[in-house]
C-alpha positions as CSV (number, residue, x, y, z in Angstrom):
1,X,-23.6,-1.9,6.4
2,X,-23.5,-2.8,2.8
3,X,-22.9,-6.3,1.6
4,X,-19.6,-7.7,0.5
5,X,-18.6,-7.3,-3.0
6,X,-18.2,-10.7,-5.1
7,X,-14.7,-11.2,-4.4
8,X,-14.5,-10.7,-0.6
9,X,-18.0,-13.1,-0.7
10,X,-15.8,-16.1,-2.4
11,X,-13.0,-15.7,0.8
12,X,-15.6,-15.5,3.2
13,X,-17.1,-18.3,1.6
14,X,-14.0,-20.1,1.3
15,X,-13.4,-20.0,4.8
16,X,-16.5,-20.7,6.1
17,X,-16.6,-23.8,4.6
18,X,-12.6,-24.9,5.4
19,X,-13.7,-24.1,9.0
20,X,-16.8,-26.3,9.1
21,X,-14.7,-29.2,7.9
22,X,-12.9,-29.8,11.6
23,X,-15.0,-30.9,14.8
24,X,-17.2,-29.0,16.7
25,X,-16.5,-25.9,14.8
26,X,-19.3,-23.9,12.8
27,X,-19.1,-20.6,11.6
28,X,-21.3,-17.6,9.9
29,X,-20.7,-14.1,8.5
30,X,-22.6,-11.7,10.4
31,X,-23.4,-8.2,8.6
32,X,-22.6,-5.8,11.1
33,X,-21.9,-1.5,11.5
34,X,-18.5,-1.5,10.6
35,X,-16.3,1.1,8.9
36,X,-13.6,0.2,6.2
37,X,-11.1,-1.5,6.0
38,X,-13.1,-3.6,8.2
39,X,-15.7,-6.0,6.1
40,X,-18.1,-7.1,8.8
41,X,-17.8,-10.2,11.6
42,X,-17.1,-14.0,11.1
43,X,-18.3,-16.1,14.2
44,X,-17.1,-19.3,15.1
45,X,-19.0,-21.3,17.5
46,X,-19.4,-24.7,19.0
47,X,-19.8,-26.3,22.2
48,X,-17.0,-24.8,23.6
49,X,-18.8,-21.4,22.9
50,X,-18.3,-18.6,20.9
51,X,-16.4,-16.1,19.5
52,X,-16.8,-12.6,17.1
53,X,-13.8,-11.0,15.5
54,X,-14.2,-7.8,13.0
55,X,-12.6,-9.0,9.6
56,X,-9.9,-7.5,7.5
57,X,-10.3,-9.3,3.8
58,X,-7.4,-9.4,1.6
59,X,-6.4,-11.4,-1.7
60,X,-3.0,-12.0,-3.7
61,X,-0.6,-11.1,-0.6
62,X,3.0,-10.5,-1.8
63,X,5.5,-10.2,0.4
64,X,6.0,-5.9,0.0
65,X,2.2,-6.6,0.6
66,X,2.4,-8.5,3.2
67,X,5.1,-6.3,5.1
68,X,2.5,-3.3,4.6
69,X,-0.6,-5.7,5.7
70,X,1.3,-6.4,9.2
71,X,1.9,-2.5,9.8
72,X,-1.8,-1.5,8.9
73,X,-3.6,-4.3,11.1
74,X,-1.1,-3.6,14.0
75,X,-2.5,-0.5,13.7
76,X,-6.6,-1.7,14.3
77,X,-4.8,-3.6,17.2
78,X,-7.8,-2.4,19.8
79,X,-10.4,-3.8,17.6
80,X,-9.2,-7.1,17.1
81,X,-9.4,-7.7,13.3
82,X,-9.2,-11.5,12.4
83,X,-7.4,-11.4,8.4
84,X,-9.3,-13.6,6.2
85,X,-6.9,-14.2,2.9
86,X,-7.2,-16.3,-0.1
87,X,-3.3,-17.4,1.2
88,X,-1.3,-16.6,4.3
89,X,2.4,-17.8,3.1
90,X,4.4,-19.4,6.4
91,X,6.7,-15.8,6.0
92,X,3.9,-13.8,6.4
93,X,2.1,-16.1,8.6
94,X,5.1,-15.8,11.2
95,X,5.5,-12.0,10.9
96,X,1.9,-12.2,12.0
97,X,1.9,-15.1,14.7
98,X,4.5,-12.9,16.3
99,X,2.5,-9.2,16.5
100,X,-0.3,-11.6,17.8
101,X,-2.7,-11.1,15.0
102,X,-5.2,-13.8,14.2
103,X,-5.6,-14.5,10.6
104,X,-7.3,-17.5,8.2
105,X,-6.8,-18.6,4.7
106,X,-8.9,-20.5,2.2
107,X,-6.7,-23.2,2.8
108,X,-7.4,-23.7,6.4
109,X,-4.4,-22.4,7.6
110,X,-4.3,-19.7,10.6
111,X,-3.8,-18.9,14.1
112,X,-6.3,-17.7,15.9
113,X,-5.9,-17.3,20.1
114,X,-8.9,-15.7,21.4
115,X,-9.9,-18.0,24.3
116,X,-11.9,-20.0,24.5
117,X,-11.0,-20.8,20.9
118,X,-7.4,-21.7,20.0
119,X,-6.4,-22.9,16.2
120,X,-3.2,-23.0,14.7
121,X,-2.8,-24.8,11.8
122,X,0.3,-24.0,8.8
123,X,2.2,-25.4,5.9
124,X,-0.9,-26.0,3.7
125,X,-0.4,-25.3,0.2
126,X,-2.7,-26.5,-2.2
127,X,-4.2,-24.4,-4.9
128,X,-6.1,-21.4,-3.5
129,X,-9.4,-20.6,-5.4
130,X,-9.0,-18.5,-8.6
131,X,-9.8,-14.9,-7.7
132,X,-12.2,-11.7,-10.0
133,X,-9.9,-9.2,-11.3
134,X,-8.8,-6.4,-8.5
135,X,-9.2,-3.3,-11.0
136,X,-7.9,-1.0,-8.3
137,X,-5.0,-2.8,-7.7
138,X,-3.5,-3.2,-11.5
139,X,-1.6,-0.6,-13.2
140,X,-4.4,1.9,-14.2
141,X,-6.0,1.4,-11.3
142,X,-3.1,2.5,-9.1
143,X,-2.5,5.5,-11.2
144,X,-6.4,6.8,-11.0
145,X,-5.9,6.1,-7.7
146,X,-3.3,8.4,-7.2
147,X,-4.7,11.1,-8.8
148,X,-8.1,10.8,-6.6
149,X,-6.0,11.2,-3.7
150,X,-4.2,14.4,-5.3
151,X,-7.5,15.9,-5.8
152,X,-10.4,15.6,-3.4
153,X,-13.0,16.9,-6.6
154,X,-11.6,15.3,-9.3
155,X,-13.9,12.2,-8.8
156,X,-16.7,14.5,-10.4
157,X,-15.2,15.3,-13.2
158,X,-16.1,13.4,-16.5
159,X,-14.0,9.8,-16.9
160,X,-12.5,11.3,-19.8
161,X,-10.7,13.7,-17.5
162,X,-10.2,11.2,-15.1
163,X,-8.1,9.9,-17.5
164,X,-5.8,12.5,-18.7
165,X,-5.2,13.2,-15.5
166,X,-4.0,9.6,-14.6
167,X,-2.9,9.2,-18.2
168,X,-4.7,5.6,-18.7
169,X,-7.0,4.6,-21.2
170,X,-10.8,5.8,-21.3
171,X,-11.8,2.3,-20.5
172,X,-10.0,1.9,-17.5
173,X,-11.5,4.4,-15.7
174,X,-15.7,3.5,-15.2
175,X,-14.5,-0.4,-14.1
176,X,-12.0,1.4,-11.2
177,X,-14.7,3.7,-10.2
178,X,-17.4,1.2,-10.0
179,X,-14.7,-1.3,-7.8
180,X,-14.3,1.9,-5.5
181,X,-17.7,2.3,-4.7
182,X,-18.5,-1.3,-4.1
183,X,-15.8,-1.3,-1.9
184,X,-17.8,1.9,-0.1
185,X,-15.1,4.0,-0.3
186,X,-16.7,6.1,-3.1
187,X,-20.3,7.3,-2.5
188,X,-22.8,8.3,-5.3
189,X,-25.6,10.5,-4.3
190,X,-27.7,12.7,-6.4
191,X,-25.3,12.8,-9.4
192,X,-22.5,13.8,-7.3
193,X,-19.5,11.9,-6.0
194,X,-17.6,11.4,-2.4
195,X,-14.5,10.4,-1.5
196,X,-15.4,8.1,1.8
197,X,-12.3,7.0,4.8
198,X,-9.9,8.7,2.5
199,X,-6.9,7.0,4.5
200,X,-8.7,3.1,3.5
201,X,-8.6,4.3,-0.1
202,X,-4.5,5.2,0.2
203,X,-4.0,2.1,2.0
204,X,-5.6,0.8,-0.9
205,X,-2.9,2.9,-3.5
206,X,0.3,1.6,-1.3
207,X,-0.9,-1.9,-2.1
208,X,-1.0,-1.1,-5.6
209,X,2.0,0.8,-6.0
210,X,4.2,-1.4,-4.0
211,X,2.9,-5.0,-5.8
212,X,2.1,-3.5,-9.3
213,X,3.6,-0.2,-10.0
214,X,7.0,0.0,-8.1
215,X,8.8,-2.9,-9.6
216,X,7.8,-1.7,-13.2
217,X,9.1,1.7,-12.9
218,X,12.4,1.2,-11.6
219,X,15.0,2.1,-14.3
220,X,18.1,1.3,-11.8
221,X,20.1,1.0,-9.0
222,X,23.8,3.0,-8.9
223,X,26.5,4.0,-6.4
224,X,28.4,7.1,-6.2
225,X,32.1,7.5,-8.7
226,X,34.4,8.2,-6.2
227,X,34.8,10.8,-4.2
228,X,31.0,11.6,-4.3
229,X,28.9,10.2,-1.7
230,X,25.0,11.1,-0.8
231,X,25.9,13.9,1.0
232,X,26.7,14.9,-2.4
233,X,23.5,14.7,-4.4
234,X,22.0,17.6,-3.3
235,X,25.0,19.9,-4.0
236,X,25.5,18.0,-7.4
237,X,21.4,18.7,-8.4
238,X,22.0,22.2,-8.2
239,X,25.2,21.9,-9.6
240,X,23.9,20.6,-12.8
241,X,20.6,22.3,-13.0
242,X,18.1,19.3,-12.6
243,X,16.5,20.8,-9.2
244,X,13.7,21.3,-12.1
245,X,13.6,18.0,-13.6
246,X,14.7,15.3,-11.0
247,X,12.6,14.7,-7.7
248,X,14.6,13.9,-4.9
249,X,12.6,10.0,-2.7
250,X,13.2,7.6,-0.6
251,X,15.2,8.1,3.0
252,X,17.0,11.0,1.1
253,X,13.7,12.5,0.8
254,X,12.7,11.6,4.6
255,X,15.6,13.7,6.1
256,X,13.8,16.8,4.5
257,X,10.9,16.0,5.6
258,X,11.8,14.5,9.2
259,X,14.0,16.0,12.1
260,X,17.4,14.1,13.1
261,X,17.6,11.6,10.2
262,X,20.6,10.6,8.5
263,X,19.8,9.4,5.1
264,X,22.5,6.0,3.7
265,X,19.9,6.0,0.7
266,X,18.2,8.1,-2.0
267,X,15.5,7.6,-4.4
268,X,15.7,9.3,-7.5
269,X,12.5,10.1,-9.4
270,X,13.6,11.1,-13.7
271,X,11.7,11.3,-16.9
272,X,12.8,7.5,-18.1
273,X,14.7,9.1,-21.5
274,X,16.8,11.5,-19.6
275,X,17.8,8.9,-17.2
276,X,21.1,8.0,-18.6
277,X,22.3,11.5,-19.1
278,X,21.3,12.5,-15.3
279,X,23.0,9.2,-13.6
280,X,26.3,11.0,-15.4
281,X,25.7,14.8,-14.6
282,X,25.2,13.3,-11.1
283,X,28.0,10.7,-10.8
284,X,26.3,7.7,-10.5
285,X,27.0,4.3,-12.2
286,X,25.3,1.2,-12.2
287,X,25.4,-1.4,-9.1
288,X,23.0,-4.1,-8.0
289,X,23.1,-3.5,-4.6
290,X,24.0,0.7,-5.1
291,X,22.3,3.0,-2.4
292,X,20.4,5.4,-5.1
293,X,17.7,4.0,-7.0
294,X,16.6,5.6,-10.5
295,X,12.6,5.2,-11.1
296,X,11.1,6.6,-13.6
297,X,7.9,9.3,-13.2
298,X,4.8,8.3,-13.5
299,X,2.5,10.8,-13.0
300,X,3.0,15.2,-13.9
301,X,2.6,15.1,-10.2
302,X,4.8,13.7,-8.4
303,X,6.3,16.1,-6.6
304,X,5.4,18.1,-3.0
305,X,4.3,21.6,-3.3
306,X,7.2,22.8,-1.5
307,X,10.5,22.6,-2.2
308,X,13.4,22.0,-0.1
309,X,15.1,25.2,1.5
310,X,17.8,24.8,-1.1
311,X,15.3,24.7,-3.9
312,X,15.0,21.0,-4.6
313,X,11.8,19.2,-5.8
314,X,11.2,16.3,-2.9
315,X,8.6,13.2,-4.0
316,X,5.5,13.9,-2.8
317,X,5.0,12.3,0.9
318,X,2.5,9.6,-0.7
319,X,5.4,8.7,-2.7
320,X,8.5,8.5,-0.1
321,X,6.2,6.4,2.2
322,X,6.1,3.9,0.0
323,X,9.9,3.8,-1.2
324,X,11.1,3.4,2.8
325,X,8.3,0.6,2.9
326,X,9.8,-1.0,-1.3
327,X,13.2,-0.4,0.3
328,X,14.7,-3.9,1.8
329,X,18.2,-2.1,2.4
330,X,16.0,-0.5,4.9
331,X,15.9,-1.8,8.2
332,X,12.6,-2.6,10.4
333,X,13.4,-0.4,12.9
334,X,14.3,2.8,10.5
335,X,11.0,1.5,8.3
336,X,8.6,1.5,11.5
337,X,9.7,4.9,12.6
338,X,10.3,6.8,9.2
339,X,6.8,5.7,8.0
340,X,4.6,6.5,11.3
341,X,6.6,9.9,11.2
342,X,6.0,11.0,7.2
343,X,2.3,9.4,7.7
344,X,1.5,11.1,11.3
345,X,2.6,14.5,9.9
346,X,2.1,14.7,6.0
347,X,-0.5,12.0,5.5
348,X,-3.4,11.8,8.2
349,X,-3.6,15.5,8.8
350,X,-4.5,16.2,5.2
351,X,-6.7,13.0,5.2
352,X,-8.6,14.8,8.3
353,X,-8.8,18.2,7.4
354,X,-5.6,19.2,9.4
């Protein structure tokens, strides 16, 4: 297994150190076989004996991060990951005391129950150690992102196409490739490129898009003029022609794509200066806490390759995901079951050749 990169070094670091501080407890990284997102082993030893726990690292947790972070390591349950964060806030630290997952900050904060070994230890909040830029998680790098996932190949084309694809800067693209490959999940060999654990790197995206992208692309939130509803908005896209320029997202967009769902919500994907005339053609006006939110498109690319059976344009899967997951109106139970679905049948089969 490769070595850390610089950042995940300073956590482990970090932590190492915070650990060694408390009585008869000593700790080491050991480099071992493992696959992403999974960075290696941290034992913790002492006379009471001993104990090895894969790690998943992670840095700058927000809380739509955090809610995302809880549903992926539920997901590694069987191989026991032990979190190792730069900060484990007391919200996310119960969400993760109650699924049973063992985490530790740099602040010496965690919970750990793997007997013989039992630590618990909250409510510290000092200053947590200034972190390297995360190119793959700013702006750009969400966006080039994106587009890797789109297309398998486009990793070998030239960073100046890269770059129109993603539409960022020239610059931005070499510093978001080299990230990707010391995080192993892009592989160099003889000139040509690899896309490696392809469903790591969009794990990688949804952090992104939720923390970075999501909240700067929403234009904003509306409810119906009576005596329209959300049943409506399909009829009313056809209605006014728009089935070509407005992508239908969010729970709206999960019905479609989902058996036996009835969506409350919809999320509206528009070029950003057409926005105001589409919330009129389809009889929406502003509310704060509206069901239909407006964001703005991002990407040439956004939508699925096939339409609705009425001829609408639906978000692509990648996309809808994410807006159940952004979507607080949304309820845990509807999140955990709408996600698992659109990712089970639109996301890991294409990740795995299905």
């Amino acid at each position: 297994m490769a070595q850390p990169t610089a950042r995940e070094t300073t956590i482990i670091q970090a932590i190492i150190a915070v650990m060694k501080k408390h009585a008869d407890i000593d700790a080491e990284f050991i480099v071992i076989d493992t696959d992403p997102p999974l960075s290696g082993c941290l034992r913790l030893f002492g006379t009471w004996g001993s104990i090895e726990r894969p790690i998943y690292i992670a840095w700058r947790i927000t809380p739509q991060q955090g809610k995302l972070l809880v549903f992926q390591l539920q997901a590694l349950r069987e191989q026991q990951p032990l979190l190792l964060a730069d900060y484990v806030a007391e919200s996310l630290a119960h969400q993760l005391q109650q699924q049973q997952i063992n985490y530790l900050d740099t602040l010496g904060n965690g919970f750990i129950h793997a007997a013989p070994f039992f630590y618990e230890i909250s409510g510290r909040r000092k200053k947590s150690p200034k972190m390297l830029p995360n190119r793959s998680q700013q702006m750009a790098g969400t966006k080039i992102i994106y587009q890797l996932l789109k297309d398998k190949q486009l990793c070998n084309q030239p960073y100046r196409t890269i770059a129109q694809r993603a539409q960022v800067a020239l610059g931005a693209v070499g510093p978001v490739i080299k990230e990707l490959q010391e995080k192993k999940l892009l592989l160099e060999d003889n000139g040509q490129r690899n896309l490696l654990y392809p469903t790591v790197l969009r794990q990688l995206w949804e952090s992104g898009y939720l923390t970075r992208m999501r909240p700067k692309i929403q234009v904003e939130r509306c409810k119906f003029s009576a005596p329209w509803n959300i049943d409506s908005l399909p009829h009313l896209i056809r209605e006014q022609k728009l089935a070509d320029q407005v992508l239908i997202g969010g729970e709206l967009a999960a019905a479609f794509y989902c058996e036996k769902v009835q969506a409350q919500s919809a999320t509206l994907h528009m070029d950003e200066k057409l926005a105001l005339k589409q919330m009129l053609q389809l009889r929406l006006i502003p509310c704060a806490d509206g069901p239909v939110i407006i964001i703005r498109q991002f990407a040439a690319n956004n939508a699925f390759e096939q339409r609705s059976p009425e001829g609408l344009q639906l978000a692509d899967p990648l996309l809808v995901r994410c807006e159940l997951l952004y979507d607080e109106h949304n309820s845990a139970e509807k999140f955990s079951q709408l996600a698992q679905r659109i990712e089970q049948d639109y996301l890991l089969s294409d990740e795995n050749g299905g």
